[in-house]
FIGUSE-535810 format. One record per residue (C-alpha): residue in one letter; x, y, z. Coordinates in steps of 0.1 Angstrom, whole numbers, plus 2048, in hexadecimal, padded with zeros to 3 digits. Example, Ala and Ser with C-alpha at 12.3 -4.5 7.8 and 13.67 -1.06 7.14 Angstrom:
! FIGUSE-535810
PT code   u   v   w
PT    a 87B 7D3 84E
PT    s 889 7F5 847
This chain:
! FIGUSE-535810
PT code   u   v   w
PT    x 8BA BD8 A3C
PT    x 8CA BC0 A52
PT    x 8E4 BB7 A3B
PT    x 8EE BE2 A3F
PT    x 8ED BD5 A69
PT    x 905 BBB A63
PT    x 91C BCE A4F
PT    x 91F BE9 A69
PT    x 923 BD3 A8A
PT    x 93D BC4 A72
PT    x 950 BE5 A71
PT    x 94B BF0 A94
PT    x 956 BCE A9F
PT    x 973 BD0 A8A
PT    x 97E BF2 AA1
PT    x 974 BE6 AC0
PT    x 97D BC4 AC1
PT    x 9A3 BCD AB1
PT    x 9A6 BE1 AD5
PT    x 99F BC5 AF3
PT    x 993 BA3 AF5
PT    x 970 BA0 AED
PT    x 955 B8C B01
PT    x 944 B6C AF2
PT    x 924 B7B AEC
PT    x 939 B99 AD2
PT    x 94C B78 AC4
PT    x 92D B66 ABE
PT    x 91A B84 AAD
PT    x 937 B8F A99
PT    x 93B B6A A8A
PT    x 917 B6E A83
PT    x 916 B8E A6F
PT    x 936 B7D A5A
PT    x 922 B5F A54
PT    x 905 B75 A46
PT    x 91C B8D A34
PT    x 92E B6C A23
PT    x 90C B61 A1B
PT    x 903 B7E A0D
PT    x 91F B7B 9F2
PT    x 912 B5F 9E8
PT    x 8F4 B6D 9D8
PT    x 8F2 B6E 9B6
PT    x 8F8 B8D 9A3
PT    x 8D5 B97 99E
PT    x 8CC B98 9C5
PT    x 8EE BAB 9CC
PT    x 8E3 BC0 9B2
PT    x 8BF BCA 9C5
PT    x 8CF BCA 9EC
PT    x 8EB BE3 9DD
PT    x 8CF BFB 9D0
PT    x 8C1 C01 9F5
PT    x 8E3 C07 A01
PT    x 8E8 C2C A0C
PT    x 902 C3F A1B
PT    x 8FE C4E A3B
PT    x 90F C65 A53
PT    x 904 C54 A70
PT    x 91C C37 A72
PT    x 938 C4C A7C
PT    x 933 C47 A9C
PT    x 93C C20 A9A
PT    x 95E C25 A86
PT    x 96B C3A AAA
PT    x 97A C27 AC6
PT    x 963 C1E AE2
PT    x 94D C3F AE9
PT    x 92B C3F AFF
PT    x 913 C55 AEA
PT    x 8F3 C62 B03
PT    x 8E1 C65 AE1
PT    x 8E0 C42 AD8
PT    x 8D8 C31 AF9
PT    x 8B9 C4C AF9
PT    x 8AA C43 AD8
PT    x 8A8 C1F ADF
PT    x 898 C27 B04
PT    x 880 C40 AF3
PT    x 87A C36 AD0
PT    x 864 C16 AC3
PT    x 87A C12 AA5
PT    x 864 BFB A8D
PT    x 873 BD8 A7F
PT    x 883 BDA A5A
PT    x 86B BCA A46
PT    x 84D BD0 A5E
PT    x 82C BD0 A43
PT    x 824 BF4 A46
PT    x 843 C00 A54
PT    x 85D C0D A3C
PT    x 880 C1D A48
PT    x 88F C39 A39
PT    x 8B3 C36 A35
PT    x 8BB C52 A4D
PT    x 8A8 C40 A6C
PT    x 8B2 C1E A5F
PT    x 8D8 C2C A65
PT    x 8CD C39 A85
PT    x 8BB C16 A94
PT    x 8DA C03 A8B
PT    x 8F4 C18 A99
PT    x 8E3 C1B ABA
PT    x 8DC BF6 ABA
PT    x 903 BF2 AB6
PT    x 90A C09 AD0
PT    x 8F2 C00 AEA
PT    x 8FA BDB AE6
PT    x 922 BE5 AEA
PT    x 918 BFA B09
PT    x 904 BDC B1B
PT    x 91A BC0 B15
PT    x 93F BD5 B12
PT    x 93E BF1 B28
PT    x 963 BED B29
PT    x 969 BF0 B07
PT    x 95B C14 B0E
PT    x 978 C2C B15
PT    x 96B C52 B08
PT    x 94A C65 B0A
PT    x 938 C80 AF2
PT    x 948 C9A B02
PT    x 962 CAD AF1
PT    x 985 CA7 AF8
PT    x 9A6 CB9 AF4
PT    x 9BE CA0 B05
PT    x 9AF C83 AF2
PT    x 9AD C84 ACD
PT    x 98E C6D AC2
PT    x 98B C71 A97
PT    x 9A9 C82 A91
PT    x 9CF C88 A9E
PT    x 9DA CA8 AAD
PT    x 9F8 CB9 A95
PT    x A1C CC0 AAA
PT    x A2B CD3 A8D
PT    x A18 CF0 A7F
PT    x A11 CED A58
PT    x A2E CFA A40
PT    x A1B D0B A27
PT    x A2A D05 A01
PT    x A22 D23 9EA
PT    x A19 D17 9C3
PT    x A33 D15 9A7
PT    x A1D D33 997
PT    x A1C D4E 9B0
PT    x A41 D4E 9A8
PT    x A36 D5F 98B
PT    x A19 D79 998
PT    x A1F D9D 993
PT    x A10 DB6 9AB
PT    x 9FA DCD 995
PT    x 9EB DEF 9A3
PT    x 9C9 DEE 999
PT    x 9C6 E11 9A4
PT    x 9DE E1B 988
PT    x 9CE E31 96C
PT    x 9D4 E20 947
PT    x 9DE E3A 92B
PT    x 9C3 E47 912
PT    x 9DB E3B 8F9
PT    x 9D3 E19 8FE
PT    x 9C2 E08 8E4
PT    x 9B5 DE1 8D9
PT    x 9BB DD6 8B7
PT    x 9A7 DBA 8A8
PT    x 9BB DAA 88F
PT    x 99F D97 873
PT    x 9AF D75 86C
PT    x 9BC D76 847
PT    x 9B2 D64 831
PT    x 9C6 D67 810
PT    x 9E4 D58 808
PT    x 9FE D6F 7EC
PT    x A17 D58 7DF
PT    x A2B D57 7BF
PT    x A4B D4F 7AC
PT    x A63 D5F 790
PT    x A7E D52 77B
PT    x A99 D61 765
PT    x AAB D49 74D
PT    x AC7 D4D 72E
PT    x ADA D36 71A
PT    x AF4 D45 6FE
PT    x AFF D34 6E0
PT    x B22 D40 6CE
PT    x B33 D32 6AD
PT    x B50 D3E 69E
PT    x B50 D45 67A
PT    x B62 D28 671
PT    x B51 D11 688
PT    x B55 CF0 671
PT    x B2A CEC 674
PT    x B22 D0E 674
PT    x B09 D1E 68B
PT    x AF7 D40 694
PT    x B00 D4F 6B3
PT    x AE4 D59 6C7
PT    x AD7 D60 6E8
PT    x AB7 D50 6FB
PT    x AA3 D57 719
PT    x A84 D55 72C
PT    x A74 D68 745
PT    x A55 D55 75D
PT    x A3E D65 776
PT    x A23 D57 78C
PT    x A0C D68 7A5
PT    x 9F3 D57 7BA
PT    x 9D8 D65 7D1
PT    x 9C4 D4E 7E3
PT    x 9A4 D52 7F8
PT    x 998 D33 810
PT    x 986 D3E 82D
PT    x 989 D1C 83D
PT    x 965 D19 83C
PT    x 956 D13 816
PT    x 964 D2D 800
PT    x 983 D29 7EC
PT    x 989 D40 7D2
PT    x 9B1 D3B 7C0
PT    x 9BE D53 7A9
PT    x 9DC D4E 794
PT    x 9F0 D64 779
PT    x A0A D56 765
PT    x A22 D68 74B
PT    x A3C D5A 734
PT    x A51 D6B 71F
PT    x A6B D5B 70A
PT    x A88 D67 6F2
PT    x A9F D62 6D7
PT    x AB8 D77 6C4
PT    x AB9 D70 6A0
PT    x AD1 D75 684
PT    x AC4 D82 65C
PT    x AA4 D8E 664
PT    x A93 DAE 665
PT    x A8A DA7 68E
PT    x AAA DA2 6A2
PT    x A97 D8E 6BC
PT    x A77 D77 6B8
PT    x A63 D6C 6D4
PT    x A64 D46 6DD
PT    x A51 D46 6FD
PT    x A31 D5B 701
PT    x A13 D59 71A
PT    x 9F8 D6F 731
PT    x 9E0 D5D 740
PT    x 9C8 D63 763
PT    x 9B7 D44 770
PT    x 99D D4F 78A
PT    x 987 D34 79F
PT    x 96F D3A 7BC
PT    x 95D D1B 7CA
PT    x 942 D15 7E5
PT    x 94A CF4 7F8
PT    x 930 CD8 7F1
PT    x 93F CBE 803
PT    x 961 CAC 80A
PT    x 97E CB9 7F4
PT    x 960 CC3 7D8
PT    x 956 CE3 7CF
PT    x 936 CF9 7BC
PT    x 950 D0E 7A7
PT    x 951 D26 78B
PT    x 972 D2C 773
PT    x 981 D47 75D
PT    x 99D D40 748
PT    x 9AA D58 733
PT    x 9CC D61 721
PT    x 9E0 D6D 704
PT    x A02 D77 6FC
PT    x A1B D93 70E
PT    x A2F D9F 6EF
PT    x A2B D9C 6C6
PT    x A34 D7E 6B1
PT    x A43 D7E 68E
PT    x A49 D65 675
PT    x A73 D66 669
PT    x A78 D84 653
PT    x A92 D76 63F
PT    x AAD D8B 62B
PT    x AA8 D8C 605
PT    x AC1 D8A 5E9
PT    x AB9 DB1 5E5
PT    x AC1 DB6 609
PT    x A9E DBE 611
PT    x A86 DAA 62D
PT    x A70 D90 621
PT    x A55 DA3 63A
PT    x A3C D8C 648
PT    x A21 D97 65F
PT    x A1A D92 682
PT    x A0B D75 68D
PT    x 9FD D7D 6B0
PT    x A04 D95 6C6
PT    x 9F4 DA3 6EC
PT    x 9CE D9E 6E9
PT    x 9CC D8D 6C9
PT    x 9C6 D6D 6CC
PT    x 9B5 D75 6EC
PT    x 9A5 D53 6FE
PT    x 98B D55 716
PT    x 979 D33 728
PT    x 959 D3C 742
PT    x 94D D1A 752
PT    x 93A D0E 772
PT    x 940 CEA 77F
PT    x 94E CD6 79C
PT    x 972 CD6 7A8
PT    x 981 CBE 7BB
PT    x 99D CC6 7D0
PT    x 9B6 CAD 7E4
PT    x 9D8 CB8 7F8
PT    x 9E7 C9A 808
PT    x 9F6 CA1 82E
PT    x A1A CA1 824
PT    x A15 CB9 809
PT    x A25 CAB 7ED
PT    x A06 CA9 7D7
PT    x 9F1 CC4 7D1
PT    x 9D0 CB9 7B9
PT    x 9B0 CCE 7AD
PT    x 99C CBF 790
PT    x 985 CD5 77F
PT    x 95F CC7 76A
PT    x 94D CDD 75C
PT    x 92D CCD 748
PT    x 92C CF0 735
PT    x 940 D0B 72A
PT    x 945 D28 718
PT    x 960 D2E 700
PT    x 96F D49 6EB
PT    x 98B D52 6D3
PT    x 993 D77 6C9
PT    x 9A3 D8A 6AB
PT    x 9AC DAE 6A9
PT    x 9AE DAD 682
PT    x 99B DA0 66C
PT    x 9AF D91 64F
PT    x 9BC D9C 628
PT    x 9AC DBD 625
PT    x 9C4 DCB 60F
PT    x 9E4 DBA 5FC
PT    x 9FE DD2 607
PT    x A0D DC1 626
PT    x A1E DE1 633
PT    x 9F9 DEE 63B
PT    x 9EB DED 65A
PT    x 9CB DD8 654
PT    x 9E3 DC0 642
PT    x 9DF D9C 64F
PT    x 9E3 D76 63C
PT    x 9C0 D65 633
PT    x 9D3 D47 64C
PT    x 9D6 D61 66A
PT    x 9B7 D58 671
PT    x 9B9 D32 665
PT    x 9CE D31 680
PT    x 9B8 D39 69C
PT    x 99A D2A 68F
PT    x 986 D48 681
PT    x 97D D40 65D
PT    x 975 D57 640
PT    x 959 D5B 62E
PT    x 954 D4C 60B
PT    x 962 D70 5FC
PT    x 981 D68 60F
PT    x 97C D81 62D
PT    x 97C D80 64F
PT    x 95A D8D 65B
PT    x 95E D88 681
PT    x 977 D8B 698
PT    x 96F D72 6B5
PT    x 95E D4D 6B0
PT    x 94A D3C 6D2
PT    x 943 D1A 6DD
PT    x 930 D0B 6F8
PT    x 940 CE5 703
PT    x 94C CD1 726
PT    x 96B CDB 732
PT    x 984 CCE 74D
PT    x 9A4 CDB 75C
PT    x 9BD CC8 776
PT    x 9D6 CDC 786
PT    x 9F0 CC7 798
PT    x A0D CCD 7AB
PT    x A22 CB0 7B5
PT    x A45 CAE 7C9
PT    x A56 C94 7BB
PT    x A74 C91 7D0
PT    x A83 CAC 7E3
PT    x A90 CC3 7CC
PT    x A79 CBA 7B0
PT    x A57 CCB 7A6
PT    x A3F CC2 78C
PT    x A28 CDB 785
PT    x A09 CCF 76A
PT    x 9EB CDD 75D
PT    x 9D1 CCA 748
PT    x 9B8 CDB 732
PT    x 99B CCE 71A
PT    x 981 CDE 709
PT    x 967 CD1 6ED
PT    x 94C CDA 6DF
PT    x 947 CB9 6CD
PT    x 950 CC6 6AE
PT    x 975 CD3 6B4
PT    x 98C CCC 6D3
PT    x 9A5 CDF 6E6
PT    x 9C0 CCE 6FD
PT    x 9DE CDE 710
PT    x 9F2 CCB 726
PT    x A0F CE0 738
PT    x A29 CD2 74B
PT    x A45 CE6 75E
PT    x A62 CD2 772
PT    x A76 CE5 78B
PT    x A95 CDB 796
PT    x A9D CF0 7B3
PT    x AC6 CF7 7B7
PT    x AC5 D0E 7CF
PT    x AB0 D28 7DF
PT    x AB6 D3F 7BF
PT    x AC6 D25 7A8
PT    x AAB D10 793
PT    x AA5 CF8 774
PT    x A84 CF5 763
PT    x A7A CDC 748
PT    x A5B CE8 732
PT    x A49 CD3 718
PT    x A23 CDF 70C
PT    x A12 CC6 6F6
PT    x 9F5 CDA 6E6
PT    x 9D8 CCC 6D2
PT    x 9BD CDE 6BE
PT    x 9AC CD7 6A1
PT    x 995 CF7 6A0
PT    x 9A3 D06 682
PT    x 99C CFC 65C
PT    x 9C3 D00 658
PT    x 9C7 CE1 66E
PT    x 9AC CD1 660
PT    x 9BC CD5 63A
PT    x 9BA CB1 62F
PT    x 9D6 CB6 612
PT    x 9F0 CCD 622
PT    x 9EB CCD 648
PT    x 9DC CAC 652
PT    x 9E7 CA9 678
PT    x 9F5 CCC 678
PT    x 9DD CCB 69A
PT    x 9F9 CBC 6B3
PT    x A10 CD2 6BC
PT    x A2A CD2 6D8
PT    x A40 CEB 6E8
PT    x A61 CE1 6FE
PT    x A7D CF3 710
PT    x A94 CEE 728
PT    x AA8 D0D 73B
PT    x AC4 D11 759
PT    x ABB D33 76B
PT    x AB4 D4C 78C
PT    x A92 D45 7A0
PT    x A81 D57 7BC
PT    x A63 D48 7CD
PT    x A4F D5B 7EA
């Protein structure tokens, strides 16, 4: 506690003492307090630490920051009062009358020894500012930057029944897609020294995409693409065959587990848009060697149902867009509409090639008939879907697909490049390397032997449209 004295006769004296010369006994007590607050820094840390808990603020020591004031109060507590000694056993201070004790102390001690320092009383004053300085100039009020902007409203002004709130729900889906249109024509005159068939190609591509992702943990991505390719053709019964032919609806709803993976089940499922024929070719009679379809919308049909984990990663920039697809189990079917040779006569309706259905894996019986139209599996399966930008103008689109049932294996791999011109000008690069070894055609050790690897390619200059 008397450390709190000298720090306050410290400060006073620092007022008072600034104002006239002081007397030797205010010298000598001043020095003193200095000497004990110097000493006081000296303490190590620990004891500054303990003296700086029982260190209070208090109002009262306003009254020695003023010039020299006489204040009644404090010369009548010390006449009055037997303030008891800091550190008296038995007598503890609160902070309020320790502040009190010590100002008075100060004040009575500055009245008895330097009256003159003394130059104001208690009493109020208005010629004689004591804590703060009169103002000349009234204020000059500055209004804010933003009532520059207030409009008055009439709250008394009746609002129209028409008046309505609209809450918009936030959406969640996302429709995008893209379509392409794209010919090439081939002409050779009859005496063209290496000959040639003129002809004219094209192929028509649409995708649709409609995505759900509530930003929470559902996802659920649909997608439906459509290719159909042509190509005019000379001595044959069909004046166009088909060269490019594809339905298929890939649909995928996950729950989030955690990170970028997801609890998701998959349908896959496709076929072809328009009928394919095998070349008719002209006869020396000038009939058509006819030759049957080979598939057409709905036959083969494919369908995969799985349920697995997908992982899915889209870097910041956006340039690569990943999902990878394992699915420990899965179901899969191929379906026929026909069901093979029923009769000879290939004009009739049930007419179909024992190898129709070679082709598609669905064997005969051992009376050479097909008894079923569809064969199942059960196997692992995965898919990757990627979608890389590999410079500015250049997309590479790739699906991945694999499917076993650990006695026969399916694997697609599609890969699209497009090479954007334009806004409605666009090059595409297509190559589809295909392997399945599901059919006892493919597995023919004498005339077919690796007749399982197949591969498709094409490459096309056309009009695009993406939205």
């Amino acid at each position: 506690m008397k450390k709190k004295l000298f720090v306050a006769v410290a400060m006073a004296s620092s007022v008072c003492f600034a104002q006239e010369s002081l007397t030797d006994s205010i010298t000598t007590l001043y020095e003193q307090k200095m000497s004990e607050l110097i000493e006081a820094y000296e303490l190590d840390a620990q004891q500054v630490a303990k003296r700086a808990e029982t260190v209070s603020l208090s109002p009262y020591y306003f009254r020695l920051m003023t010039p020299g004031t006489y204040y009644s109060s404090a010369v009548q507590q010390m006449m009055n009062i037997d303030w008891p000694e800091a550190g008296t056993p038995g007598k503890t201070l609160v902070p309020a009358v320790e502040a009190v004790k010590m100002s008075d102390q100060v004040l009575t001690n500055l009245y008895v020894h330097n009256p003159s320092l003394v130059t104001y009383t208690e009493a109020p004053s208005d010629e004689t500012p004591i804590l703060r300085e009169e103002l000349e100039t009234p204020i000059t009020v500055v209004e804010p930057k933003l009532s520059e902007m207030a409009v008055d409203v009439d709250l008394d002004t009746e609002v129209a029944d028409t008046v309505a709130f609209v809450a918009k729900k936030p959406n969640f889906w996302k429709i995008s897609g893209n379509g392409s249109l794209q010919f090439t024509q081939s002409y050779f005159s009859e005496n063209w020294y290496q000959g040639g068939e003129n002809n004219y190609a094209g192929i028509g591509m649409l995708t649709l995409e409609a995505n759900y992702d509530n930003k929470q943990k559902i996802q659920w991505d649909n997608k439906l693409e459509a290719q159909l390719g042509f190509q005019t053709v000379t001595n044959d019964e069909h004046k166009a065959r088909v060269t490019s032919n594809l339905l298929r609806l890939t649909s995928k709803i996950g729950y989030k587990a955690i990170k970028n993976w997801f609890y998701t089940g998959q349908l896959m499922t496709y076929t072809q848009v328009a009928p394919f024929y095998e070349k008719n070719p002209l006869k020396d009679d000038g009939s058509y060697d006819l030759k049957p379809w080979k598939a057409r919308f709905g036959t083969p049909w494919y369908l995969t149902l799985s349920v697995g984990m997908d992982y899915k990663y889209k870097s910041k920039n956006g340039k690569v867009d990943l999902s990878v697809y394992v699915s420990p189990v899965a179901y899969y079917m191929t379906y026929v509409e026909r069901l093979g040779a029923l009769s000879g006569n290939p004009t009739a309706p049930d007419y179909n090639p024992r190898y129709y259905g070679d082709m598609y894996g669905i064997n005969e019986d051992a009376d050479g008939i097909y008894t079923s139209h569809s064969f199942h599996k059960f196997g692992p399966n995965f898919t990757i879907n990627s979608k890389i930008q590999v410079m500015k103008n250049v997309l590479w689109t790739s699906r991945l697909y694999w499917f076993s049932n650990f006695h026969s294996t399916l694997v697609e791999w599609e890969n699209t490049l497009d090479f954007t011109i334009n806004k409605y000008l666009s090059a595409k690069f297509y190559a589809y390397p295909r392997f399945d070894d599901s059919s006892t055609k493919y597995r023919n050790p004498k005339k077919h032997r690796g007749d399982y690897m197949m591969f498709k390619e094409w490459l096309s200059l056309g009009v695009s449209y993406k939205f």
